[in-house]
N, C-alpha and C positions, 0 to 999 in steps of 0.2 A: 184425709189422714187416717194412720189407723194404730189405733192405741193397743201397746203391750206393756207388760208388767211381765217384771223378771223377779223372782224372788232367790235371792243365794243363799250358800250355805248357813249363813248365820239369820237365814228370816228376813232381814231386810227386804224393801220391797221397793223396786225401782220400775217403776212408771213413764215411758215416754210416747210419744206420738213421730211417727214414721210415714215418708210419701207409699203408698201402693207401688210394687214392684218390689220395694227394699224384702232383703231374707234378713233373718230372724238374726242371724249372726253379725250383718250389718248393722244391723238395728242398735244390737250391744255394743260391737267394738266403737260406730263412730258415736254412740251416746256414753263413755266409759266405763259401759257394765264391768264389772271385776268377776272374774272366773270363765271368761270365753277367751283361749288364745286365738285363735286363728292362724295357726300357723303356717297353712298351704293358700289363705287369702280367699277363700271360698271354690275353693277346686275337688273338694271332695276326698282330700289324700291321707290326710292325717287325723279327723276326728276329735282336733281340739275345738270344736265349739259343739260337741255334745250337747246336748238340752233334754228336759225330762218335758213333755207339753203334758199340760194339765187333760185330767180324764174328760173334762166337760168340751175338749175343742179336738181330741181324738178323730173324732168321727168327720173334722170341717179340715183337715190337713190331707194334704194328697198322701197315697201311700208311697212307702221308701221305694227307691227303683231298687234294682238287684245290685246294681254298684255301692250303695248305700247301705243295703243289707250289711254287703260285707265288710264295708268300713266301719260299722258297729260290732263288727267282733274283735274289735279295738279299740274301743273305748277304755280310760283306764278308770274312769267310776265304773259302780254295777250297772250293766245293761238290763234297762228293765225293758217291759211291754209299750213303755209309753217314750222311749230312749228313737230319739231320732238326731239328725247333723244338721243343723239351725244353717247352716249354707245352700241346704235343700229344699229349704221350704221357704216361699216366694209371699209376701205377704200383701194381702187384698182385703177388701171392703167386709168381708163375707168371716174374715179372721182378726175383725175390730175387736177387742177387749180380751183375745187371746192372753192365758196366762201360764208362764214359759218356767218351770224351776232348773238350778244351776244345779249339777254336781259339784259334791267336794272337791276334786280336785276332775284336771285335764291330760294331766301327764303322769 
């Protein structure tokens, strides 16, 4: 299993444990995170499940492919440095205790 913690706009801090495989985005919608829509189901189209990943797991996440780039210049919170699409990042043994923050909003 491998454990992530989501923290939202308001600080709350949601904790759950996931099979290896599941994306980040999975993670939330089938455990009820609040603030990831998912609107394209994990296909990379729309950028509602933006995710800010914490500076400490930066370095342990693949980097965005170029389709990913671009669908981050649509996100509609601030794109920052650390702003990746939780549909694209596959999670493993190696990204246990990973800590993911929400954007204010998604649309």
């Amino acid at each position: 299993m491998v454990q992530v913690t989501f923290t939202d706009m308001k600080g709350k801090q949601i904790e759950v444990d996931v099979e290896e495989g599941t994306t980040i985005m999975q993670a939330a919608f089938w455990n009820g995170v609040e603030g990831i829509v998912a609107e394209c189901g994990g296909s990379a189209t729309c950028a509602t499940c933006h995710i800010y990943v914490d500076e400490t797991f930066l370095d342990k996440v693949p980097p965005p492919s170029p389709e990913e780039e671009d669908m981050l210049d649509f996100v509609a919170a601030e794109r920052r440095p650390c702003s990746r699409l939780g549909c694209q990042i596959v999670l493993d043994s190696a990204l246990s205790g990973i800590h993911l923050h929400i954007p204010e909003r998604q649309q």
